[in-house]
C-alpha positions as CSV (number, residue, x, y, z in Angstrom):
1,X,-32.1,34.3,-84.9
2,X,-29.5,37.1,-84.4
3,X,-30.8,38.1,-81.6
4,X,-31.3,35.1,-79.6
5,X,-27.6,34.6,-79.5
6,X,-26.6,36.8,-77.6
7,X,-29.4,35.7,-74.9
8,X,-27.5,32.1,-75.2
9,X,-24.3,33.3,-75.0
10,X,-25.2,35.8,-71.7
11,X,-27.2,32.6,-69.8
12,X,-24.0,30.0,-70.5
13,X,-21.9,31.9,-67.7
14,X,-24.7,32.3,-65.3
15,X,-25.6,28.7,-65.8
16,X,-22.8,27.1,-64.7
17,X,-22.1,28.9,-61.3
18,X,-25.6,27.6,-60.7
19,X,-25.1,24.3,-61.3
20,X,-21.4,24.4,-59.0
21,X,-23.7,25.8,-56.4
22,X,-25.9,22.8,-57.0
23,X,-23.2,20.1,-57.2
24,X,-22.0,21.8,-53.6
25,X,-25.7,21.4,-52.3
26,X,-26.0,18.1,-53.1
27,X,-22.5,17.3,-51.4
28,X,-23.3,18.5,-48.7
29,X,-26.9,16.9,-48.0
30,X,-25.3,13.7,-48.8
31,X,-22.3,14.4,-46.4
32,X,-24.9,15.4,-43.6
33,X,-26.9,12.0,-44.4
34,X,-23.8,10.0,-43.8
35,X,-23.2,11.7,-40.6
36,X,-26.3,11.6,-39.3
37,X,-26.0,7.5,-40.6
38,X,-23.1,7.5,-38.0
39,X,-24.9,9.1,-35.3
40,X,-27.9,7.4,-35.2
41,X,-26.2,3.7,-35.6
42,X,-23.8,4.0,-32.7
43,X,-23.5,0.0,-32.7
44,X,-21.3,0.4,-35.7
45,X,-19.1,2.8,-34.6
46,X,-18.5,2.4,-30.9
47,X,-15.8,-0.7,-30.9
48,X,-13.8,1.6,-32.9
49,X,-14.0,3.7,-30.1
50,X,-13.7,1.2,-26.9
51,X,-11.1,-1.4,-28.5
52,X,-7.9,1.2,-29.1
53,X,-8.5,2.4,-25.6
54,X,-8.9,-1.3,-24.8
55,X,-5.0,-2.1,-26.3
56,X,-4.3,1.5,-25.0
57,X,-4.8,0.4,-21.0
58,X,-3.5,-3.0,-22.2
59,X,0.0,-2.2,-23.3
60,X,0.4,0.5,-20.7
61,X,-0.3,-2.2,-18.0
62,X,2.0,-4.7,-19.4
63,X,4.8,-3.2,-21.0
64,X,4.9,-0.3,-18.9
65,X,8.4,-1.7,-18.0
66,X,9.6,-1.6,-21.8
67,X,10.4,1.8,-21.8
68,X,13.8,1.1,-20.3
69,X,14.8,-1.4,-23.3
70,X,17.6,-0.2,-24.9
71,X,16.3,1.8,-28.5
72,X,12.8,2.5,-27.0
73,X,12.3,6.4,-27.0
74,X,12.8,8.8,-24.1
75,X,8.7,8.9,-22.8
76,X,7.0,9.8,-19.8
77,X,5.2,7.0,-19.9
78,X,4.3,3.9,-21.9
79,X,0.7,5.6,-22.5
80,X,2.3,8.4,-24.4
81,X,3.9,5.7,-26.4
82,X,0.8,4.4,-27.0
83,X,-1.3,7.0,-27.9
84,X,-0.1,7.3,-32.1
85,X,-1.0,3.6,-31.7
86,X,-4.6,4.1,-30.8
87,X,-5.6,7.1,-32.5
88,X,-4.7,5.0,-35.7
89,X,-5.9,1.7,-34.7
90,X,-9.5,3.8,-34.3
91,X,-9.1,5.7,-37.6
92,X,-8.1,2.2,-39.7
93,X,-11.3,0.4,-37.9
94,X,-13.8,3.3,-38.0
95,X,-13.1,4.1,-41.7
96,X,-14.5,1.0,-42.7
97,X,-18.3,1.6,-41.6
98,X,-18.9,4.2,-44.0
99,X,-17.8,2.1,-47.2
100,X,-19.7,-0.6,-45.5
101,X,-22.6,1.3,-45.6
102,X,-21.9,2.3,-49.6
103,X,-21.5,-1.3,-50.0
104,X,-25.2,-1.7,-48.3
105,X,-26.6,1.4,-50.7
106,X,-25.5,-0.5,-53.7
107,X,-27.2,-3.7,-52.4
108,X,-30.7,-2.6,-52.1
109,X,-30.8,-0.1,-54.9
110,X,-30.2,3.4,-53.8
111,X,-26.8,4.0,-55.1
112,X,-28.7,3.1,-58.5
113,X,-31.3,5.4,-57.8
114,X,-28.7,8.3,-57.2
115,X,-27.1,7.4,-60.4
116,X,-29.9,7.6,-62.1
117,X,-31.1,11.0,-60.5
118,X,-29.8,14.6,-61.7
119,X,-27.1,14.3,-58.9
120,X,-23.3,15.0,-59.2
121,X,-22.0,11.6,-59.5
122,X,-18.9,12.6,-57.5
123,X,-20.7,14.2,-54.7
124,X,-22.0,10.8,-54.2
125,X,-18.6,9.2,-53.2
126,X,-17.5,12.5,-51.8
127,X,-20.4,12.5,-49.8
128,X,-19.9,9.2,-47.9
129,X,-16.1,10.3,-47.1
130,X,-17.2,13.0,-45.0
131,X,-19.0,11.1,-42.8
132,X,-15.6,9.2,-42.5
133,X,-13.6,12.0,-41.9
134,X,-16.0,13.7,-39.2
135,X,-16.1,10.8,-37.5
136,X,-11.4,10.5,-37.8
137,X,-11.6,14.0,-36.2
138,X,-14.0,12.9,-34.0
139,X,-12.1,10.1,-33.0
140,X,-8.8,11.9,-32.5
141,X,-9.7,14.2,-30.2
142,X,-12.0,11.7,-28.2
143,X,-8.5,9.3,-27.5
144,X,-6.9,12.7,-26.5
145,X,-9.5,13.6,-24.0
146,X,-9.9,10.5,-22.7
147,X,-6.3,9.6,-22.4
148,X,-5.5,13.1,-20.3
149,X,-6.6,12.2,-16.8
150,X,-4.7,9.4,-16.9
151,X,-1.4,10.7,-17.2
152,X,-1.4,11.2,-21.1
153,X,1.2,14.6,-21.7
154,X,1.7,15.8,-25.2
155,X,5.0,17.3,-25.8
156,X,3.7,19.2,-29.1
157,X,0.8,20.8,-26.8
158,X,-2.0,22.5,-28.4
159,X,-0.1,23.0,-31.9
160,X,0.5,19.1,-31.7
161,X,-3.1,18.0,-30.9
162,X,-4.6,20.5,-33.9
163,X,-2.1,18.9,-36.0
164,X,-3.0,15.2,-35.1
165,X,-6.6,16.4,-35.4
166,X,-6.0,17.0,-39.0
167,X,-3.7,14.1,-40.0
168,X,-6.6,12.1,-38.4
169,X,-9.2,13.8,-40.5
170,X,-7.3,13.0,-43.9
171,X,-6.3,9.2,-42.7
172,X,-10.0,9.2,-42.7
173,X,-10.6,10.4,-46.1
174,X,-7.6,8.1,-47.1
175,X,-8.7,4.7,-45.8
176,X,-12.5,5.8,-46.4
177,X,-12.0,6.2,-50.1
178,X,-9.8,2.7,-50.4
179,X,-12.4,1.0,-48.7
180,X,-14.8,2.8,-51.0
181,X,-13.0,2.3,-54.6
182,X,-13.7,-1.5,-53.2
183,X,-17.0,-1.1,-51.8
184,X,-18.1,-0.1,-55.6
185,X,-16.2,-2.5,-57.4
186,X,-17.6,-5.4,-55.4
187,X,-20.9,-3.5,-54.5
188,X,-20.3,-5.9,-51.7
189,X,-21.1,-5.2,-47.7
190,X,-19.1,-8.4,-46.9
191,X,-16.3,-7.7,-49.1
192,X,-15.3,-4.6,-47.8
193,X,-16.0,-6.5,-44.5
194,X,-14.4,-9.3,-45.1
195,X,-10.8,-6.9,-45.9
196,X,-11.1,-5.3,-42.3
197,X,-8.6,-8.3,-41.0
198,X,-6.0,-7.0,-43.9
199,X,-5.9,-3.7,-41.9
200,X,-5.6,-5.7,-38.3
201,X,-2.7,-7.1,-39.8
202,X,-1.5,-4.3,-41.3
203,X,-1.0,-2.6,-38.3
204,X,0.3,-5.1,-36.3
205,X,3.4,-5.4,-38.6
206,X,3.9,-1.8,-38.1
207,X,5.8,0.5,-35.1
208,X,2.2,0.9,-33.6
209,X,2.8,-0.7,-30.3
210,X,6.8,-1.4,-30.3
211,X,9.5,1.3,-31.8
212,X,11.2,0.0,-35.0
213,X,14.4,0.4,-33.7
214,X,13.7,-2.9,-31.0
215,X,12.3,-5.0,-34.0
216,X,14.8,-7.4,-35.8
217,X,13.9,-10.0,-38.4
218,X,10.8,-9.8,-40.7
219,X,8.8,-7.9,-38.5
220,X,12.0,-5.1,-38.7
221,X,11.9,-5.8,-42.4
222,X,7.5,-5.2,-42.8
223,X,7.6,-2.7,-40.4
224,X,10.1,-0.6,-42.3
225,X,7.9,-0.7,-45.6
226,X,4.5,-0.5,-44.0
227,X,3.7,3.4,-44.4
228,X,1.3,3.0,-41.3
229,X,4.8,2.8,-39.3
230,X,5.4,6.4,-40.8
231,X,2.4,7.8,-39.8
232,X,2.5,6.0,-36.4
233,X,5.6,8.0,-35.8
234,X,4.5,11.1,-36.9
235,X,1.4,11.1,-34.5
236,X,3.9,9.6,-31.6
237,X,6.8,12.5,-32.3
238,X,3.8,14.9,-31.8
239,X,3.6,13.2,-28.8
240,X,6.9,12.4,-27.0
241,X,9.0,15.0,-28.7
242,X,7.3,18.5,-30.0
243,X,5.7,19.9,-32.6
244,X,8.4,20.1,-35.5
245,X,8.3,20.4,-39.5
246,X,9.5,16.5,-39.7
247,X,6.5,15.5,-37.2
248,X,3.6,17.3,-39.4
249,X,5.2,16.3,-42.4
250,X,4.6,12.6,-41.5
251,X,0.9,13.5,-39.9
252,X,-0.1,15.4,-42.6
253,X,1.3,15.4,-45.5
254,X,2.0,11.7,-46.0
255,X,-1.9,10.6,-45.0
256,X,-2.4,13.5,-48.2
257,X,-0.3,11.8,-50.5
258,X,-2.0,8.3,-49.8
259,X,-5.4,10.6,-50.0
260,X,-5.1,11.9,-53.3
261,X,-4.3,8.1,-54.6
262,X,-7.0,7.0,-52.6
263,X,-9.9,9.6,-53.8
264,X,-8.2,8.9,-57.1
265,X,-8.6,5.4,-57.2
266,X,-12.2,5.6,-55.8
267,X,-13.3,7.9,-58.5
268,X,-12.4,5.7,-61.5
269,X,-13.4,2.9,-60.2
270,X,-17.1,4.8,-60.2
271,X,-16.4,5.9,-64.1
272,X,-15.3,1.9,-64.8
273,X,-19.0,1.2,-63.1
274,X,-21.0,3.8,-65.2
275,X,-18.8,3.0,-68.2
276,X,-20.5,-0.7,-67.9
277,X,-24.2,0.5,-67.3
């Protein structure tokens, strides 16, 4: 008996590195699964893709004249303007497919099967999110390129579109996870479906395509509490004026903050679910 116990006591250490390095395995073959979900579906992801560029050419064609109203900002052009506006127009759509397809998992049975499994239950959520925020990387540098040739200058230059790479990147993980925490509490694909209009109109009473300061009324008054005006304007400073502290504070950090709640959120909700197996 005495001298098993120090065997016990030497394998307790050693086993739990193991099972870390396992918990990061299984992360990361369910984070490549929902990339690879991404790629090989591109019907799901491509109007997240062609409609911001859509209201991108739109606007820039129609309100190209704006720019001289008095409280619009000092811009090149009205596509420079624009560009904060499209990046997160693409992030806010795009988001939803991979809680769509958690939603789907839980429909036919293989979220239960992964429960049920020798999986980290985290990892499962986690998992999904990084197809999410591959794809809000993806997509923020895709606007960029594409925007460039025609006539798309960034004031913040290389620093500015690294930084707007990452604010996209944890927008993704941010929306991703709301959508998510909803995705498991309905374990509904049409649910999390049906709330995609909520973010249309969400960013429409935001600064996305007109500056706050023009606004007057309720849309002034919505557009001052929406935080996607905030991050709007921290992508569009990037743009129009430098790179500056104030700028990545409001494309970084503030997307983090809403993370954190977001991740947060999704993870209880995931407990509640096992709690009332």
């Amino acid at each position: 008996m005495t001298a098993a116990m120090p065997a016990e006591v030497t394998d307790a250490p050693r086993a739990r590195p193991e099972l870390r390095r396992s918990n990061i395995a299984q992360t990361w073959a369910m984070s490549k699964r929902s990339v690879l979900a991404l790629w090989r579906q591109p019907a799901l992801v491509v109007p997240s893709l062609i409609f911001p560029l859509f209201f991108a050419a739109l606007g820039t064609a129609s309100f190209s004249k704006a720019t001289s109203i008095p409280g619009f900002p000092e811009v090149d052009s009205y596509l420079d303007f624009a560009l904060a506006g499209a990046v997160i127009q693409g992030i806010l759509f795009g988001s939803t497919v991979g809680a769509t397809a958690l939603a789907t998992d839980i429909e036919n049975g293989f979220f239960d099967r992964l429960l049920s499994s020798p999986s980290t239950r985290s990892g499962i959520i986690v998992g999904r999110m990084a197809g999410g925020m591959a794809y809000g990387f993806f997509q923020t540098v895709f606007f960029i390129v594409v925007l460039l040739p025609f006539g798309l200058s960034i004031k913040g230059g290389v620093p500015g579109i690294v930084t707007m790479a990452i604010g996209g990147t944890i927008l993704a993980l941010a929306v991703g996870a709301l959508m998510s925490a909803m995705a498991i509490r309905t374990g509904s694909s049409e649910a999390v479906q049906g709330a995609f209009p909520l973010l249309f109109i969400a960013l429409f009473f935001s600064s996305a395509f007109f500056p706050r300061e023009t606004m007057s009324g309720i849309y002034a008054q919505l557009a001052d509490i929406n935080p996607i005006s905030y991050l709007v304007e921290g992508f569009r400073a990037l743009t129009i004026e430098g790179f500056s502290a104030w700028a990545v504070f409001r494309s970084v950090v503030i997307p983090s903050i809403l993370a954190v709640l977001a991740v947060t959120l999704a993870l209880r909700t995931l407990q509640r679910r096992l709690g009332a197996r």
